[in-house]
N, C-alpha and C positions, 0 to 999 in steps of 0.2 A: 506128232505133237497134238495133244488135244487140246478145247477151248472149252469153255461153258458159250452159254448163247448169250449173247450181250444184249441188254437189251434196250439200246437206242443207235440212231445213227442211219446208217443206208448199208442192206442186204441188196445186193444186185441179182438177179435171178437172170442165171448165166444160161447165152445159146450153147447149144450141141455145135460146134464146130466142123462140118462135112466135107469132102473134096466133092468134085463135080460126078464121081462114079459113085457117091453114095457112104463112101466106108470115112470114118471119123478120121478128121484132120489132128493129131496128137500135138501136133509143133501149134495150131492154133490154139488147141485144151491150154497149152502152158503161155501164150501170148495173153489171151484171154485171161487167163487168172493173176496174170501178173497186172494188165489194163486196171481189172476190179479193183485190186487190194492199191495200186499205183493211184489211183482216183476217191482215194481215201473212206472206201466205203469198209463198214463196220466188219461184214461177213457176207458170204457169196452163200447161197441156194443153188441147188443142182440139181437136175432130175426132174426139174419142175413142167406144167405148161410149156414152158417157151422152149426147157432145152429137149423136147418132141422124145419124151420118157416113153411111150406110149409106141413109138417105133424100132425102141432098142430091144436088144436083143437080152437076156440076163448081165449073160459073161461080160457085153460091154457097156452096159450098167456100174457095173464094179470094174471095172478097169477105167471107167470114168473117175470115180469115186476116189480110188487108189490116185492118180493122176490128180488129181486137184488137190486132195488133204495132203498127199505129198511136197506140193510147190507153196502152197497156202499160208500163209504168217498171221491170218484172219482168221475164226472159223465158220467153218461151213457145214451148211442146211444141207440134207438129200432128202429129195422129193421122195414119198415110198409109197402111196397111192395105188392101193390094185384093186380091183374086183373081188377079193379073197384076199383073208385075212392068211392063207401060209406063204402067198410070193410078198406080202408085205412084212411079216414075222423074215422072212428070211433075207429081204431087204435090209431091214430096218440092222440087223443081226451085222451082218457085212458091212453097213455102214461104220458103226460102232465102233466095230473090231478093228477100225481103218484109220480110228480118231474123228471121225464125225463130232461135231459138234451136238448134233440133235434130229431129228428127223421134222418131215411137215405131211401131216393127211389131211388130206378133203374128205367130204363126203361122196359116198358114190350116188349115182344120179337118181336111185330108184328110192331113195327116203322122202317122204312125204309127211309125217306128222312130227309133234314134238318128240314125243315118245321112242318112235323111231330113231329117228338123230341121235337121242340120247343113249340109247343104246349099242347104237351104231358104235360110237366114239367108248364107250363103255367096252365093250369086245375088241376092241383096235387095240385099246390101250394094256387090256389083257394080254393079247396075243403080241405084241413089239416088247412088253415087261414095263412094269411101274417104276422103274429106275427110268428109263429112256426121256432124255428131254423132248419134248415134239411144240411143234406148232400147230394149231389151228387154223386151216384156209376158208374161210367163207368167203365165197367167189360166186355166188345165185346167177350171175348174167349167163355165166359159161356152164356149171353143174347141173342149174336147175332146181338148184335146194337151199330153200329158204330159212334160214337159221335166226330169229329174233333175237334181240339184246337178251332178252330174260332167258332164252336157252343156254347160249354164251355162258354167262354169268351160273347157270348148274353146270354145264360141264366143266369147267374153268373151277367151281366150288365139288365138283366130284375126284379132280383129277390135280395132285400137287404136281405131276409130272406136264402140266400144260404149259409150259412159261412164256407163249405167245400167243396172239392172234393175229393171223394175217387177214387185215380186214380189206375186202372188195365187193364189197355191196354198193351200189347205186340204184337210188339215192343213198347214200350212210350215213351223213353225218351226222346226225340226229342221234344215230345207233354209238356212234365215237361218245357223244354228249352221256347218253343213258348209263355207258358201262362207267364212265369215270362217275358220273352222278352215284353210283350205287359204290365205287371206291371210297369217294370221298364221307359218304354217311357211312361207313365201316361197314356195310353186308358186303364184298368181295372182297378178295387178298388182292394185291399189287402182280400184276403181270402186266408185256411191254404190247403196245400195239401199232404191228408196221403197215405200212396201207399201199396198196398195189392201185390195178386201174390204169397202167402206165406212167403214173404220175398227173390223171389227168385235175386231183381234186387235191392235190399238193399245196396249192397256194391256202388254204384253209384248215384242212384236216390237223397241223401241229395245234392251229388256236385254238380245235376243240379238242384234244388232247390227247392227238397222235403221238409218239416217239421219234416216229420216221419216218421212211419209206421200205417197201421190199417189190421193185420192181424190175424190168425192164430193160426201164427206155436207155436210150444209146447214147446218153449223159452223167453216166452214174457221178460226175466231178461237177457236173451242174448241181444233183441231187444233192451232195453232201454239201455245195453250199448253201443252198437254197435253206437245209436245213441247220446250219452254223447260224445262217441268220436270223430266222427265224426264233431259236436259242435265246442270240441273243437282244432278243427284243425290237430288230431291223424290220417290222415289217413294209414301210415304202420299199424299202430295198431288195427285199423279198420277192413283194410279189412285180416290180421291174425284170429280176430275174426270168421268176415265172413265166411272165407276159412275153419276152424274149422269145421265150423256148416253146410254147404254147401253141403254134400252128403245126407246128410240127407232131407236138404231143397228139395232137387231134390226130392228125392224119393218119399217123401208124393206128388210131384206134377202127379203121375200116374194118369190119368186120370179115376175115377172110385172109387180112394181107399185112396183118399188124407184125408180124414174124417176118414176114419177107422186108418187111423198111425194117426193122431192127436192125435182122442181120447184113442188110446194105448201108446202113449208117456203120456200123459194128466194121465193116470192110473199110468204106470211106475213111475211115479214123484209123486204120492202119493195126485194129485188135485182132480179126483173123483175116485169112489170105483170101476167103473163099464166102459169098453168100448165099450158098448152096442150101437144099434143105432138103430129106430124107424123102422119097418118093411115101406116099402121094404128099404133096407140096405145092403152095399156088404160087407161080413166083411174079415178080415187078414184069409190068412189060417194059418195054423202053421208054414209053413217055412217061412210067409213076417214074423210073429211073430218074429220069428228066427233071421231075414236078421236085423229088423229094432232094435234088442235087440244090436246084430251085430256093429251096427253104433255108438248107444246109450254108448255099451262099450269103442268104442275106443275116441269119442268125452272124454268119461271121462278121458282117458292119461290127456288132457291136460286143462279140464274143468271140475269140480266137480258135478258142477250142473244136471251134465247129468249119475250121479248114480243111481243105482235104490234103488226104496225106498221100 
């Protein structure tokens, strides 16, 4: 079944599921995508960052891909991100072919000017085909590559086939501010903007005129209320939620070990069996084990959701 890419709501950008020798856990690929779609999020992301694209192999790459669009009643992003534009042409290709919804590129980490960028994304979108739905990640903490409102706003006005940004820049909001500022006086078209970061700039980012989210964190049924209510005009209620969740958000954002508390909240909650992660991998020692049990406990005072299972 194929989808278009929707464009509001909660994308969860799903882990790679592992057993403890390394080789992908299949039984949790389909726990996991049922968890996502169960927890009311719009459409799942694969392949991304988190779900460690960068350690897989091709073949199970696409047997990922096959596996999720299969089980899926949402649709779903695959991450296609490569160094060279034919393993991403040929990503992007197999995705498609699979019922993808759309594909997401980053920039690679060696662009430095505007120009660059621009063309960068100009040859991507050549080489994947101008039919192909994609998103745009600008992520500068992690890449390294700085992408301005006003770049946005040309390739986004270069490429009809862009119909998202996945916005993670910090600071950004300002950058949220600038792109809708330039919608609303007519110079840009209407495309959806979801915002990553873990969730850590959630409580704000809808008011200056996010869509949603496309992250992470190991609440995606937190996410989707969080932004239900914000919709509908709830903000005390909002950002209480927020506030709830928020020690937590912080913690996983360690730089190094954000992956290993995902995929140990992701266990705790009973989504896969295993919080393994593909060698090389930093994992939890037993005291973050401990700390992040810790948080998970007292979130449950006042949220159920965050018992363990």
């Amino acid at each position: 079944m194929t989808f278009g890419i929707a464009s509001k709501g909660v994308y969860a950008i799903a882990a790679t599921p592992f057993l403890k020798d390394g080789t992908i856990d299949f039984n949790s690929v389909d726990s996991l995508t049922d968890f996502y779609q169960d927890s009311g999020c719009t459409g799942i992301t694969i392949l991304g960052i988190m779900g460690e694209a960068p350690k897989l192999e091709p073949e199970e790459s696409r047997a990922i891909i096959k596996r999720v669009v299969s089980r899926a009643r949402i649709p779903v992003i695959v991450g296609v991100s490569a160094p060279g534009f034919a393993g991403m042409t040929s990503l992007a290709r197999s995705a498609m072919d699979m019922g993808a919804a759309g594909v997401m590129i980053a920039p690679t980490p060696a662009l430095r000017t505007d120009e660059q960028i621009i063309a960068y994304f100009a040859g991507a979108v050549e080489a994947i085909g101008v039919d192909v739905p994609w998103v745009l990640q600008d992520y500068p903490l992690t890449l390294n590559v700085v992408i301005s409102a006003a770049v946005i706003a040309k390739i986004i006005a270069n490429h009809p086939s862009c119909l998202m940004l996945k916005h993670e820049d910090w600071p950004g909001l300002e950058k949220i501010s600038k792109l809708r500022a330039l919608q609303n006086a007519g110079e840009l078209r209407p495309f959806s903007i979801l915002c990553g970061n873990g969730g850590m700039f959630l409580d704000f980012e809808p008011e200056r005129g996010a869509d949603g989210a496309m992250t992470g964190y190991g609440f995606p049924d937190m996410l989707t209320e969080l932004v239900s209510l914000f919709a509908q005009g709830k903000r005390d209620e909002a950002h209480d939620l927020f506030d709830l969740h928020l020690p937590l958000i912080r913690y996983e954002q360690q730089l190094g070990i954000g992956l290993a508390v995902r995929k140990h909240v992701l266990m705790r909650r009973g989504a896969i069996a295993c919080d393994a992660q593909r060698k090389p991998g930093q994992m939890l020692s037993a005291t973050a084990k401990a700390e992040v049990d810790y948080l998970l406990s007292r979130i449950a005072r006042h949220d159920s959701r965050a018992a363990f299972r």
